[in-house]
C-alpha positions, 0 to 999 in steps of 0.5 A: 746905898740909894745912890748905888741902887740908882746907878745900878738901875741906870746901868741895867736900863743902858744894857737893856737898850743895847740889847734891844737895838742889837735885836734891832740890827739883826732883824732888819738885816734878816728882812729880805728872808721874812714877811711882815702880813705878807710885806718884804722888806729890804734893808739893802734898798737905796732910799733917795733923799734930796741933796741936803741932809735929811735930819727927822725929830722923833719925841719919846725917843727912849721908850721901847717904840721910839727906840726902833723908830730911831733905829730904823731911821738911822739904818736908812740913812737920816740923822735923828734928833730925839726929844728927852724931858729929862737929864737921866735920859739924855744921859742913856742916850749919851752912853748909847752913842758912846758904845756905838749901839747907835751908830748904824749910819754916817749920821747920827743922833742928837738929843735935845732937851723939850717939853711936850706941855711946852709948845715954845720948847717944842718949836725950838727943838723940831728947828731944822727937821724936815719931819717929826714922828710923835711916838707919844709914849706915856706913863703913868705918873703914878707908877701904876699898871694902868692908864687913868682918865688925866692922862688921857688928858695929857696926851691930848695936850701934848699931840696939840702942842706938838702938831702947833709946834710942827705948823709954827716951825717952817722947815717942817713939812711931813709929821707921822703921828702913832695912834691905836688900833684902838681909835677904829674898833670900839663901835657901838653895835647897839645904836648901829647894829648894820656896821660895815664888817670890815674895820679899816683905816676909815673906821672910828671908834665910838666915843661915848662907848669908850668913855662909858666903859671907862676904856681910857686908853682909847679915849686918849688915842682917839682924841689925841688923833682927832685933835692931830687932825683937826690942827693939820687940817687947819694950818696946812700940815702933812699929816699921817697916823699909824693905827697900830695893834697891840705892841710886843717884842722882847720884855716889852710888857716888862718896860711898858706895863701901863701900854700893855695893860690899859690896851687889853681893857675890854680884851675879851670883846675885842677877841670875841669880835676878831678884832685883837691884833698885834704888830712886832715892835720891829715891824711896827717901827720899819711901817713908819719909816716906810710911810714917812719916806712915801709922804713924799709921793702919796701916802696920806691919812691913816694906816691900821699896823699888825702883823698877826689877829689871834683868832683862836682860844690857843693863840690867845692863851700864848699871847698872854703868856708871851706878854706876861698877863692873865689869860682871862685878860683875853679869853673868857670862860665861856670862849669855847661856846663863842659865836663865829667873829663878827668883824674882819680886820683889814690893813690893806692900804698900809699894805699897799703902800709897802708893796710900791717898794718892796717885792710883794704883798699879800692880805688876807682880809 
């Protein structure tokens, strides 16, 4: 009976994967018609390679964010090999292929078996990839909804591990890191009450504020990117990070608890403050796609991702409900004698970089 109850598990997570790339097909043709903060985007437009084949790594390839950024990679014509840890996912991998879910373009994807603890399995497998994206998606090992302090040990070592991986691997030449919005806004006001208003991609969050307030998800983020950093600074790689907000999409809380949840520690202050912000996992996953391609002009540093600020108590009590979490998660009790916000979220770089290929762009920060 466990077997059965196995497969059948198996089987639902395969439908569910369809499903989702199939909402990913059909948004990125519906493109041209809608805006991402103001930001066009075309699936129509020719993306020039060079003559050889682009072919592009992607870790965590079968979680819900990896999945789109695979998606999207191969609507835009590169062949994308994904990176598993395990025989179960490459075996979901296998029966996507098999569908046709994921044959979107004349290329395709391979799946490759690798360890983010193992940088010697990291190197083998990024071998003939001209850029990397590391999702770095976890879990928690435990099963719980939350994100504990090892594991934000974890994701520091295997950011590490695939940025030294990436430098000892020479066909390598561009890596796109995903971070968190998480990594700019935890600020303490208390040590430097004259912060700048405007939380951008050259803010940092505070480290010893997060730890303090046991914020681990941040912790792990902003150590994770700083350690990203530091290697690329120190071994020559081009590097980029996307910052982005809280991810939603179609049942994402219900395949992503751990993600969700931890985000949403100290949810209150940051919609008190004006800093909550989330980013479609559709739109989400075509930014790095877009900054990836413009690495080879001049995109550089990091890029703060959303799509829409809940700035009002109505707009929070739909994004829980649309997530699937208590209100009180994000609104307090007393949110209707809350102060004006006190800070501004601005993603203007990334959306400057979109409108070199798309048709216009607007900011509202």
């Amino acid at each position: 009976m466990g077997f059965v109850q196995t497969e059948a598990r198996k089987k639902m997570e395969i439908e569910e994967m369809k499903c989702m790339l199939a909402a990913c097909g059909g948004l990125y043709r519906r493109k041209d018609d809608e805006e991402f903060q103001g930001i066009r985007a075309s699936s129509k437009q020719v993306v020039e390679f060079n003559d050889e084949e682009e072919l592009v790594c992607v870790t965590s390839g079968v979680s819900y964010l990896g999945l789109a950024i695979v998606n999207r990679l191969l609507t835009r014509g590169y062949s994308v090999r994904i990176i598993v840890d395990n025989e179960e996912d490459k075996e979901k991998l296998r029966e996507l292929e098999t569908s046709g879910e994921m044959r979107t373009s004349k290329n395709g994807i391979i799946a490759v078996m690798a360890k983010l603890a193992e940088v010697e399995s990291l190197v083998e497998a990024f071998q003939g990839c001209h850029g990397v994206f590391h999702t770095s998606a976890f879990t928690d090992p435990a099963g719980l909804s939350g994100y504990t302090k090892s594991m934000a040990e974890i994701e520091v070592r295997a950011s590490e591990n695939v940025m030294e991986a990436c430098s000892r691997t020479p066909s390598v030449r561009n890596c796109v890191v995903t971070s968190s919005l998480l990594t700019c806004l935890w600020r303490d006001i208390t040590t430097t009450p004259e912060l700048p208003p405007v939380v951008n991609h050259e803010s940092w969050s505070d480290e010893s504020l997060c730890i303090r307030n046991k914020l681990w998800y941040a912790v792990g983020k902003l150590r994770a990117e700083k350690a990203a950093w530091k290697i690329a600074k120190e071994r020559g790689l081009k590097l980029v990070t996307i910052c982005p907000g809280l991810i939603t999409g179609p049942e994402y809380f219900g395949k992503n608890p751990t993600a969700t949840i931890a985000y949403l520690k100290g949810g209150q202050e940051m919609f008190r403050d004006g800093l909550l912000a989330t980013v479609d996992v559709m739109n989400l996953a075509d930014a790095h796609a877009r900054v990836f391609e413009e690495m080879k002009k001049t995109a550089y540093g990091r890029y703060i991702c959303f799509d829409r600020v809940i700035q009002v108590e109505d707009e929070a009590e739909r994004l829980a409900k649309e997530i699937g979490v208590p209100a009180n998660k994000i609104v307090s009790e007393d949110a209707s004698n809350c102060r004006p916000p006190r800070f501004v979220l601005s993603n203007k770089k990334l959306c400057n970089l979109m409108s070199r290929t798309h048709r216009s762009c607007y900011d509202r920060s």
